[in-house]
N, CA, C and O atoms as a MOPAC input file, in Angstrom:
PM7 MOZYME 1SCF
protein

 N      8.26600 1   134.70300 1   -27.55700 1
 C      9.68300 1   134.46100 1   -27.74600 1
 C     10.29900 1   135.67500 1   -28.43000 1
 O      9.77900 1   136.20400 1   -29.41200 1
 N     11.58200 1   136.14700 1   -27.79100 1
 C     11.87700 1   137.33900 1   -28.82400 1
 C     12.93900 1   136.93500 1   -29.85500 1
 O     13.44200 1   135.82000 1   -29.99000 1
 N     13.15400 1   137.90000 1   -30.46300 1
 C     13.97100 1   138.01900 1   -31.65300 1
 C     15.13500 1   137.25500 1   -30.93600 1
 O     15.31700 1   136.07700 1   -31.24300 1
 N     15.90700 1   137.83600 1   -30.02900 1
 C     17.45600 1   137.22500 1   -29.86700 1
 C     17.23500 1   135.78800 1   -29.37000 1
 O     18.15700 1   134.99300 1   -29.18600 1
 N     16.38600 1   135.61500 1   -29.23900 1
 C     16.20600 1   134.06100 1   -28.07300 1
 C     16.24000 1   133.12500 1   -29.52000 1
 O     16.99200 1   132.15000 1   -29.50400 1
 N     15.75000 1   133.29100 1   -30.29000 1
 C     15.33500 1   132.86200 1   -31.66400 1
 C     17.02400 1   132.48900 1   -32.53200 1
 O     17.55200 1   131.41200 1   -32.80600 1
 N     17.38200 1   133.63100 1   -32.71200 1
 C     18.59400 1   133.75300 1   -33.18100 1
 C     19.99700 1   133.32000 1   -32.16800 1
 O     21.09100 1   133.36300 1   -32.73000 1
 N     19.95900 1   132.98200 1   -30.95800 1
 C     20.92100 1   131.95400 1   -30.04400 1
 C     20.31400 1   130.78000 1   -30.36800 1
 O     21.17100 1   129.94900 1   -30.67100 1
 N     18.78300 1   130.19100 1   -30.46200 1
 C     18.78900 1   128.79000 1   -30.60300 1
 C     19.02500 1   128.55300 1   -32.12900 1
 O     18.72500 1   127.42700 1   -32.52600 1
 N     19.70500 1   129.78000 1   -33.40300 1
 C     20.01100 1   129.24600 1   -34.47100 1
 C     21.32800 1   128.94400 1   -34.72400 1
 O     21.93000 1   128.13700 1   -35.43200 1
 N     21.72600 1   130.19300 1   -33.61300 1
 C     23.32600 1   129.75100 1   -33.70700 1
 C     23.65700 1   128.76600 1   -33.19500 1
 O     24.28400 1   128.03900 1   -33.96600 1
 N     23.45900 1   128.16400 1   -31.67600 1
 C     23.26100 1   126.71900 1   -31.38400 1
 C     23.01100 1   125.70300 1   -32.01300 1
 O     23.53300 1   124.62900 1   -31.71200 1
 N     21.97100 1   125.86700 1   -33.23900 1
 C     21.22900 1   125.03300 1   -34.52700 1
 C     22.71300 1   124.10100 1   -35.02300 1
 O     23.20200 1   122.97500 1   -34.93200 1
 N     23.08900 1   125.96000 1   -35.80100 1
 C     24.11100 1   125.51700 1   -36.80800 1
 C     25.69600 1   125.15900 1   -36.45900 1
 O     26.68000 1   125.71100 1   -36.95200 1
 N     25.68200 1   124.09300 1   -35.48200 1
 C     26.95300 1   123.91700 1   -35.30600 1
 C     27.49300 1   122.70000 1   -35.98600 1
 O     26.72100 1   121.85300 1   -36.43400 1
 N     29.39700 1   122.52700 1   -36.12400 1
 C     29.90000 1   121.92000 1   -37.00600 1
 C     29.09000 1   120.29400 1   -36.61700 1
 O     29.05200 1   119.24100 1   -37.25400 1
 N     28.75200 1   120.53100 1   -35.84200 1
 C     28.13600 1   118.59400 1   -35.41800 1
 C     26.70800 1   118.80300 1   -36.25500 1
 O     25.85800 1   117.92500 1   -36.10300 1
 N     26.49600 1   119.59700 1   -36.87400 1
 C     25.09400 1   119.35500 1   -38.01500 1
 C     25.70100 1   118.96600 1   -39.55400 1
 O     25.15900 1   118.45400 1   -40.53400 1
 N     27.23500 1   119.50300 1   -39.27500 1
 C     27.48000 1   119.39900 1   -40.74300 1
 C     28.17000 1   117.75200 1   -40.86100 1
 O     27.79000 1   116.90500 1   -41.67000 1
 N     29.42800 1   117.54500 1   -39.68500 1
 C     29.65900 1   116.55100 1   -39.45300 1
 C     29.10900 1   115.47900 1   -38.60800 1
 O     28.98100 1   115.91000 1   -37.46200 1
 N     28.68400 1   114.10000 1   -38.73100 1
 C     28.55400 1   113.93800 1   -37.64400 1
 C     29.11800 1   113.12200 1   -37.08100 1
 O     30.18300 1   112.87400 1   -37.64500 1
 N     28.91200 1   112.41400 1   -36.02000 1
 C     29.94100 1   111.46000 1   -35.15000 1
 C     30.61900 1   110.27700 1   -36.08000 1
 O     30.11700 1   109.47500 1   -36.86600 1
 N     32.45300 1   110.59500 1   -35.50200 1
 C     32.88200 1   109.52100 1   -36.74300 1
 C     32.51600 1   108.01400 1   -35.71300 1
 O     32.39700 1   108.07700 1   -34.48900 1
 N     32.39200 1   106.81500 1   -36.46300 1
 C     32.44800 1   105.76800 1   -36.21700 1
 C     33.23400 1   104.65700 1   -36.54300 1
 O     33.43500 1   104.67900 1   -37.75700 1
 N     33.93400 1   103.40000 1   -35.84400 1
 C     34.87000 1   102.60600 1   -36.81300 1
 C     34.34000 1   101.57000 1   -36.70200 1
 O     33.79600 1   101.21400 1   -35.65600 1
 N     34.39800 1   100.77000 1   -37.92000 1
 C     34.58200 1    99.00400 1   -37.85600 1
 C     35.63300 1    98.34800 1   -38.63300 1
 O     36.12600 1    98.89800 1   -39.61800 1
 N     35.98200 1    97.22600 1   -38.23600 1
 C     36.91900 1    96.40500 1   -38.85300 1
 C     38.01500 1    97.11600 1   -39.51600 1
 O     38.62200 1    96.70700 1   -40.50600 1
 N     38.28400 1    98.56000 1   -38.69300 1
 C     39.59600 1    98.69500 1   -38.72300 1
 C     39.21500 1   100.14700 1   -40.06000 1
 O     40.08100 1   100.91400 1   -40.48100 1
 N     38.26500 1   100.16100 1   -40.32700 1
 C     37.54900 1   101.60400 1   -41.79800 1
 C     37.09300 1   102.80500 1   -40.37900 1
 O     36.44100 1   102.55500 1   -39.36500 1
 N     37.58600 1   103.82000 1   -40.71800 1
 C     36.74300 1   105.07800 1   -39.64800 1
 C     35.49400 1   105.68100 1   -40.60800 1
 O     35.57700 1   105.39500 1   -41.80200 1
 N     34.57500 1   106.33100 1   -40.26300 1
 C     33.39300 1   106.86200 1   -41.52500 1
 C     33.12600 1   107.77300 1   -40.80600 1
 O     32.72800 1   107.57900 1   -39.65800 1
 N     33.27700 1   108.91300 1   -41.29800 1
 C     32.73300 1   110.60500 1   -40.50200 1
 C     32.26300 1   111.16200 1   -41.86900 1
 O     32.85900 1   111.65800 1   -42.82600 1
 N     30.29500 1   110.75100 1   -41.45200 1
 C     29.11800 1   111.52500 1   -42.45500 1
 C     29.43700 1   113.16400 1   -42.42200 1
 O     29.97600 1   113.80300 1   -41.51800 1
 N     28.96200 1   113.59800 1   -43.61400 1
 C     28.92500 1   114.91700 1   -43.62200 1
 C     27.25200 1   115.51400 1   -44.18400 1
 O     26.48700 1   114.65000 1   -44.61300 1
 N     26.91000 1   116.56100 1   -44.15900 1
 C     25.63200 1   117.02200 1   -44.64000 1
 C     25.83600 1   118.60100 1   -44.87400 1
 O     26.26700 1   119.47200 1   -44.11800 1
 N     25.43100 1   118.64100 1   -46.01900 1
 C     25.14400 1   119.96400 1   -46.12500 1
 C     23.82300 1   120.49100 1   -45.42800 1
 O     22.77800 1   119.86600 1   -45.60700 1
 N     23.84600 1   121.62400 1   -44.63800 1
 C     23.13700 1   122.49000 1   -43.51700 1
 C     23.02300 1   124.07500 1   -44.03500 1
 O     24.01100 1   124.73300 1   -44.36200 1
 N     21.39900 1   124.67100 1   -44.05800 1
 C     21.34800 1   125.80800 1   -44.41700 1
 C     20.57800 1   126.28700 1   -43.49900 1
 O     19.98500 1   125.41100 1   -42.87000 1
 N     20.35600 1   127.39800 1   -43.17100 1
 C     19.13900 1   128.04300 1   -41.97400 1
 C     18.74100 1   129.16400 1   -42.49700 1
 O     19.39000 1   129.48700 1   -43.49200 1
 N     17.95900 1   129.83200 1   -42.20700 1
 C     16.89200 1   131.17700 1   -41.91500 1
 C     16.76800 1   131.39300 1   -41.12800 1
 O     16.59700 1   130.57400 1   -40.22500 1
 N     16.78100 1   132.87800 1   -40.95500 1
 C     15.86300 1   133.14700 1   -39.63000 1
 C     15.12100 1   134.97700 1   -40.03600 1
 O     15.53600 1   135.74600 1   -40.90300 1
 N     14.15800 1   135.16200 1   -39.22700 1
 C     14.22200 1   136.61200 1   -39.20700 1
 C     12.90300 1   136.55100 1   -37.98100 1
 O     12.24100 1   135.65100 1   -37.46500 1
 N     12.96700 1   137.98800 1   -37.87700 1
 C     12.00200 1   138.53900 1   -36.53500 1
 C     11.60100 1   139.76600 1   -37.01700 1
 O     11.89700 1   140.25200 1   -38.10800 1
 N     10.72300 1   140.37500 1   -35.91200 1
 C     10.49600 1   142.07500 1   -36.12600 1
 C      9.41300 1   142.24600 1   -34.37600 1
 O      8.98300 1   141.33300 1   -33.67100 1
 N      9.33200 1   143.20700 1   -34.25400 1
 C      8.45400 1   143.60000 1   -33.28500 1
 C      7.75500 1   144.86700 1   -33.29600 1
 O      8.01000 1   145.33100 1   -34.40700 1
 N      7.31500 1   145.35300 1   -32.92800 1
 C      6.55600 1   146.78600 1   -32.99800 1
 C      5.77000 1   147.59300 1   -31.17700 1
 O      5.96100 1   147.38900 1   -29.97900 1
 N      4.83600 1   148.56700 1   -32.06500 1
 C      4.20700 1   148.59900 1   -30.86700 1
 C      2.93700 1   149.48700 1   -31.68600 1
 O      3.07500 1   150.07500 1   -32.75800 1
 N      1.77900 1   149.41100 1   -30.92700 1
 C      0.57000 1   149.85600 1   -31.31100 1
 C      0.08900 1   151.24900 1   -30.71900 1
 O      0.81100 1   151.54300 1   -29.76700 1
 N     -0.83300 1   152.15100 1   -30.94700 1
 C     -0.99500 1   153.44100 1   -30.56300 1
 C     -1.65400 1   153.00600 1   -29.27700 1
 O     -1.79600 1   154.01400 1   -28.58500 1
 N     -1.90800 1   152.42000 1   -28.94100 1
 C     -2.45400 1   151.92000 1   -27.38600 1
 C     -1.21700 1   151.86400 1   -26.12700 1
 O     -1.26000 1   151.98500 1   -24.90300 1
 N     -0.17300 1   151.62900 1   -27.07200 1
 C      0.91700 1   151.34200 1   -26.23400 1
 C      1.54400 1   149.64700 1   -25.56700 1
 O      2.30800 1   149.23600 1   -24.69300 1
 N      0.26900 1   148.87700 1   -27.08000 1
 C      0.61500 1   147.70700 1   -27.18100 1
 C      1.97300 1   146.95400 1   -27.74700 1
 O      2.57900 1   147.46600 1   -28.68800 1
 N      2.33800 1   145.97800 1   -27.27100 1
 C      3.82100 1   145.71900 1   -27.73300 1
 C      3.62700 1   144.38500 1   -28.59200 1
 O      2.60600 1   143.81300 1   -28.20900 1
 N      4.28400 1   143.68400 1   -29.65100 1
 C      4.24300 1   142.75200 1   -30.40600 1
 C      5.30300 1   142.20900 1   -30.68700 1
 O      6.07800 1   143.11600 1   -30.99000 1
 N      5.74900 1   141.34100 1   -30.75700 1
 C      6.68200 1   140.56700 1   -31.82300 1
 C      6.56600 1   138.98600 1   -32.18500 1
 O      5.65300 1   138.21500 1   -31.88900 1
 N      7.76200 1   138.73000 1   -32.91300 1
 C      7.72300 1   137.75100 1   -33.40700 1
 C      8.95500 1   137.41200 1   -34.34000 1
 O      9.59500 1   138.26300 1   -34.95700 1
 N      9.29300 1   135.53800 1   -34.36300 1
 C     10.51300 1   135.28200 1   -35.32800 1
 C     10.44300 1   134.04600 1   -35.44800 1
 O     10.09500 1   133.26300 1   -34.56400 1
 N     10.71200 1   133.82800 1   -36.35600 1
 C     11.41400 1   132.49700 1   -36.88600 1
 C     12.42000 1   131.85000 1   -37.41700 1
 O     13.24400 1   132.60600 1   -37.93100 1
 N     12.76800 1   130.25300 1   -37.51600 1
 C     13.63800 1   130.00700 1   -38.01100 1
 C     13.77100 1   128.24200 1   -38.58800 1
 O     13.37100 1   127.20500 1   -38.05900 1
 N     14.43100 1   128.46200 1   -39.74400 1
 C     14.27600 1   127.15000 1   -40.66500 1
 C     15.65400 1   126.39800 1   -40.58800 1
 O     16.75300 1   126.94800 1   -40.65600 1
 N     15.47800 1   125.37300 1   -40.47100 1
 C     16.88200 1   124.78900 1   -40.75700 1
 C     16.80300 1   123.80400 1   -41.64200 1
 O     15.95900 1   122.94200 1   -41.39800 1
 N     17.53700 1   123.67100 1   -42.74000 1
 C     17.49800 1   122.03200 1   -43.74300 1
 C     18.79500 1   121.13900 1   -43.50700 1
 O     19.88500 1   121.70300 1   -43.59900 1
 N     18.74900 1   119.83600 1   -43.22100 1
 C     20.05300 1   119.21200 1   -43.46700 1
 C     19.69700 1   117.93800 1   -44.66100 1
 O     18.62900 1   117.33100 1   -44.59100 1
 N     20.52400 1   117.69000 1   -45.53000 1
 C     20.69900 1   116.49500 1   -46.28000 1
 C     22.22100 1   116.50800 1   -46.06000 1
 O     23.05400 1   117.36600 1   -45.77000 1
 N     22.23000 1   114.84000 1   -46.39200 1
 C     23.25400 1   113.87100 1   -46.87100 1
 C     23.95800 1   114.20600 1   -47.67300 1
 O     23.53300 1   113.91600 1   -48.79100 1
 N     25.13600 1   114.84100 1   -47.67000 1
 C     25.84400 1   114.40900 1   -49.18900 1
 C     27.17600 1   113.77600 1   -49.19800 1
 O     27.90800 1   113.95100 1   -50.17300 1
 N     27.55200 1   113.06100 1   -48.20500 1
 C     28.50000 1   112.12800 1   -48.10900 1
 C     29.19000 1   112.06400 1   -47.34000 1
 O     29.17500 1   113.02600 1   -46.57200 1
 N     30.40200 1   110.73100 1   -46.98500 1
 C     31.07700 1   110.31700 1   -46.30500 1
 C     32.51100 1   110.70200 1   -46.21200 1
 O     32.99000 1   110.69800 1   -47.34600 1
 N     33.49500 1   111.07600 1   -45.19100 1
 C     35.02300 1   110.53200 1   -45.35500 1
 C     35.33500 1   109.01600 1   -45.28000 1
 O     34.49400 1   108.41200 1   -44.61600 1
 N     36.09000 1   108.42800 1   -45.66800 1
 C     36.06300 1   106.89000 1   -45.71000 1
 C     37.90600 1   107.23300 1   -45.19800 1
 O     38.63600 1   107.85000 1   -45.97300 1
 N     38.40600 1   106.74400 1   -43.87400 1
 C     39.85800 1   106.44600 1   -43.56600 1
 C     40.29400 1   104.73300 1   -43.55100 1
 O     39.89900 1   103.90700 1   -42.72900 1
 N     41.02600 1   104.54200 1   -44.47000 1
 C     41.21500 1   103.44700 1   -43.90600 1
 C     42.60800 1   102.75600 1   -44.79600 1
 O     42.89100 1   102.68500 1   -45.99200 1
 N     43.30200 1   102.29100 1   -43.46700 1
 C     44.73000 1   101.82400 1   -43.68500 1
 C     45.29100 1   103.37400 1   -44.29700 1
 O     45.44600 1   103.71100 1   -45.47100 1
 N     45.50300 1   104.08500 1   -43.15500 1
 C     45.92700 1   106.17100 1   -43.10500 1
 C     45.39000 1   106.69200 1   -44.60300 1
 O     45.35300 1   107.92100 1   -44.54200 1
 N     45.10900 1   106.39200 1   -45.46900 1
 C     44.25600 1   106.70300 1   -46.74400 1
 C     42.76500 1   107.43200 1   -46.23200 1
 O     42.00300 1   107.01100 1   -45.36100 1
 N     42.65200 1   108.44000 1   -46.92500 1
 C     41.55100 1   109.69500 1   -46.51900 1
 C     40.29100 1   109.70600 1   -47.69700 1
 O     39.99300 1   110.90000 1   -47.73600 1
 N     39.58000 1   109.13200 1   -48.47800 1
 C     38.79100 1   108.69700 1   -49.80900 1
 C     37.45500 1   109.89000 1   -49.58300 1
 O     37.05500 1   109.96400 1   -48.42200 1
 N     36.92600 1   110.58700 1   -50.36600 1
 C     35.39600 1   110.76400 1   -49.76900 1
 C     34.45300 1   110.08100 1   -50.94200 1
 O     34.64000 1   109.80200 1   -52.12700 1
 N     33.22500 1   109.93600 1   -49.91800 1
 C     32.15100 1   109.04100 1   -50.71500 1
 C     31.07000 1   109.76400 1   -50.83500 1
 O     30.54900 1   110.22000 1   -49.81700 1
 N     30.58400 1   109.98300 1   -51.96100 1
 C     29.69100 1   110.84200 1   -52.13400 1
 C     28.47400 1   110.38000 1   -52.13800 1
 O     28.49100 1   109.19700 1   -52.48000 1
 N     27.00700 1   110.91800 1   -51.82800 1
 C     25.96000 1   110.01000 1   -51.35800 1
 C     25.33700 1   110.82300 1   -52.26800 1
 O     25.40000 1   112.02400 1   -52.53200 1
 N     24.42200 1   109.42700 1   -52.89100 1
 C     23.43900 1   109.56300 1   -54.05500 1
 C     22.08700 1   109.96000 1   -53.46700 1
 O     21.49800 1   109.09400 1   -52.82000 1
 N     21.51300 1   111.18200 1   -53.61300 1
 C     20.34400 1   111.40000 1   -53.13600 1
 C     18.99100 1   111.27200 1   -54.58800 1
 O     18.55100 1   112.09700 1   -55.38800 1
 N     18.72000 1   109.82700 1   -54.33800 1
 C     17.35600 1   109.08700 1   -55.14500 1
 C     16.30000 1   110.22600 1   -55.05400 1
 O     16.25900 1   110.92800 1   -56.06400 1
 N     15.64000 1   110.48000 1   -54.29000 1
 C     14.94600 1   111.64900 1   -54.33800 1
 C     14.94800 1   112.63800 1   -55.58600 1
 O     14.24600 1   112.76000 1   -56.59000 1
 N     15.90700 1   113.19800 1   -55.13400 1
 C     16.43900 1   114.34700 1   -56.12400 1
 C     16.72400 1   113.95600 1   -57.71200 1
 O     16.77800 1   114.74000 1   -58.65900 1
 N     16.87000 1   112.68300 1   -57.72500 1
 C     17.32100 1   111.99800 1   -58.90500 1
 C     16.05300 1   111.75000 1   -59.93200 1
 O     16.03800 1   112.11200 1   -61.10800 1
 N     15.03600 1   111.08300 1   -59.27000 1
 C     13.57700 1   110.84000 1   -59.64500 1
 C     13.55600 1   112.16600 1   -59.97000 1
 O     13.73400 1   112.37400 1   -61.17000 1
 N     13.39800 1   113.11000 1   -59.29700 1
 C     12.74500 1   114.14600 1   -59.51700 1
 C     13.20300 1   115.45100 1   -61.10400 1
 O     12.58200 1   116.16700 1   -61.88900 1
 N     14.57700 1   115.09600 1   -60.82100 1
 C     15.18300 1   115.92800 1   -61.85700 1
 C     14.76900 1   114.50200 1   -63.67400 1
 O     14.39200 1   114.79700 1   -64.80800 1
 N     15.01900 1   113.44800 1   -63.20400 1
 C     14.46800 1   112.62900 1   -64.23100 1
 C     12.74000 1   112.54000 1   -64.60500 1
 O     12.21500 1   111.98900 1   -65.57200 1
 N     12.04400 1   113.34500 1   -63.38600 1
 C     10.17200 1   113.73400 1   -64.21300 1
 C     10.54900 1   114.91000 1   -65.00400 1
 O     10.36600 1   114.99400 1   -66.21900 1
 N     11.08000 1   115.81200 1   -64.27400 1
 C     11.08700 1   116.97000 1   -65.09800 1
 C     11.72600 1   117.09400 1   -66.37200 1
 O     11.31200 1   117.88600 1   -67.21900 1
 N     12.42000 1   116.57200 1   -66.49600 1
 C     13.25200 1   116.37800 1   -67.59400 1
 C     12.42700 1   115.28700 1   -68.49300 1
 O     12.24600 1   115.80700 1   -69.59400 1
 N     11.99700 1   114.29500 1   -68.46200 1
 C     10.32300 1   113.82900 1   -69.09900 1
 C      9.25100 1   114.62900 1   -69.76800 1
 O      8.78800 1   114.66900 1   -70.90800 1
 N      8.99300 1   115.34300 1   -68.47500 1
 C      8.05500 1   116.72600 1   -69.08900 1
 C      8.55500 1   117.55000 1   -69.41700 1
 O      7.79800 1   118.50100 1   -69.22000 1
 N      9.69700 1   117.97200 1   -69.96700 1
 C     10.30400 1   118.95600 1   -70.96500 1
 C     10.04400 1   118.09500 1   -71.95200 1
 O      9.07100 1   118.25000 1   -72.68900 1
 N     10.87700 1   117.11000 1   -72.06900 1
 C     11.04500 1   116.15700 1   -73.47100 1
 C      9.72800 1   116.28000 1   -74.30800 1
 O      9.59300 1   116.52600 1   -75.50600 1
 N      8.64900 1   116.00300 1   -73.18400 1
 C      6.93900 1   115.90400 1   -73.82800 1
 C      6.32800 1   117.32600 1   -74.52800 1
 O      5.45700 1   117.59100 1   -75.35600 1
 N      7.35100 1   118.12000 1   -73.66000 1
 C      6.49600 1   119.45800 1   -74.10900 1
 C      7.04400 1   120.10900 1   -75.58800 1
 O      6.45600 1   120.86200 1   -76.36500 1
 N      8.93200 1   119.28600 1   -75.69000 1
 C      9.40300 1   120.22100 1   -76.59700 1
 C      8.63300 1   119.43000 1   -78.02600 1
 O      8.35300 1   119.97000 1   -79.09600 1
 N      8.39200 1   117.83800 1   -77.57700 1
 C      8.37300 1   116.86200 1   -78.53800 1
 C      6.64400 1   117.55800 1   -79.05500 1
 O      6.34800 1   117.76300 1   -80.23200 1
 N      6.01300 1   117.73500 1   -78.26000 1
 C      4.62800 1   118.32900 1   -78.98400 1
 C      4.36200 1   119.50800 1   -79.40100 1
 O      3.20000 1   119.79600 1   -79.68900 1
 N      5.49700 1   120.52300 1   -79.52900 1
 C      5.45600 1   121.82600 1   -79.97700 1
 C      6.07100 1   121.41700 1   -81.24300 1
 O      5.51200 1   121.84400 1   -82.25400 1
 N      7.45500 1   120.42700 1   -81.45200 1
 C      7.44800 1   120.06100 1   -82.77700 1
 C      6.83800 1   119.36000 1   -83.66000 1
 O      7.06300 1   119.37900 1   -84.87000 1
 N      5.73800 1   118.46800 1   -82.87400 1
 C      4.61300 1   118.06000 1   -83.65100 1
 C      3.54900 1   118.42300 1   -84.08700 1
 O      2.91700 1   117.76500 1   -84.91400 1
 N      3.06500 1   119.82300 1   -83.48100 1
 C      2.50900 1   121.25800 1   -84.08300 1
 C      3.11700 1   122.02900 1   -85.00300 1
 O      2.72000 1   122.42000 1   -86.10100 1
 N      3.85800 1   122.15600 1   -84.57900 1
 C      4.66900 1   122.77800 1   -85.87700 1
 C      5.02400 1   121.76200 1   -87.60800 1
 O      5.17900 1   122.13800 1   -88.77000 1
 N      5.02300 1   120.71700 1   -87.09200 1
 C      5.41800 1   120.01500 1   -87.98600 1
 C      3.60100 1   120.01100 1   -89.24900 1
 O      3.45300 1   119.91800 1   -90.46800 1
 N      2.84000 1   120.13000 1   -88.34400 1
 C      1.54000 1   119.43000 1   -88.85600 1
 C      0.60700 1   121.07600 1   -89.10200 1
 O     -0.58600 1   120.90500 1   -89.35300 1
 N      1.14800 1   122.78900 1   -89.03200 1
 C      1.42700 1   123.60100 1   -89.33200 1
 C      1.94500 1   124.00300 1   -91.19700 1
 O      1.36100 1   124.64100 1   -92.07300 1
 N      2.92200 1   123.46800 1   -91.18300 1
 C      3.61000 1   123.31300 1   -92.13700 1
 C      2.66500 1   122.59900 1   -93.50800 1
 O      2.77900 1   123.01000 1   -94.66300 1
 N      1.78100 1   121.51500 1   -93.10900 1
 C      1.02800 1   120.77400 1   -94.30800 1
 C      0.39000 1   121.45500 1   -94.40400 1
 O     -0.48900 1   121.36200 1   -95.26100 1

């Protein structure tokens, strides 16, 4: 696969229908999700003293959730989406700080006698 073939299926990747996606209605509420979307890409190719040829590329794409438009009765609201994941995660780490600062002051404290 070469470099440009790589980089058309990223630009293809990243279109506004990754960020938005299809609005939908019920009972009269419209809801058009949104996501934040990031990509990578890179390539390179060469050639060898044989007169061998090489290449190569890649490319990453991430999408998450981070919320809704909410329309309803001509009113435009956005809803922001709680990503649990991320939440757990920033609440371990923040645990294991607490543990680490709490036992450097209990060395220190027991230092001191």
């Amino acid at each position: 696969m070469k470099a440009a073939e790589v980089l058309t299926g990223a630009r293809d990747a990243l279109t506004v229908k990754r960020v938005y996606g299809d609005a939908y209605e019920r009972d009269g509420v419209t809801i058009i999700p949104a996501a934040a979307v990031r990509g990578a890409g890179g390539g390179g190719g060469g050639s060898g003293a044989d007169g061998e040829e090489g290449s190569g590329a890649g490319f990453g794409l991430q999408a998450r959730p981070v919320g809704a438009y909410v329309i309803k009765d001509g009113e435009v609201a956005w809803e922001a989406a709680v990503d649990v994941t991320r939440l757990a995660v920033l609440g371990q780490v923040l645990g294991i700080v607490a543990l680490l600062v709490l036992r450097s002051i209990v060395k220190s404290m027991r230092r001191r006698k």
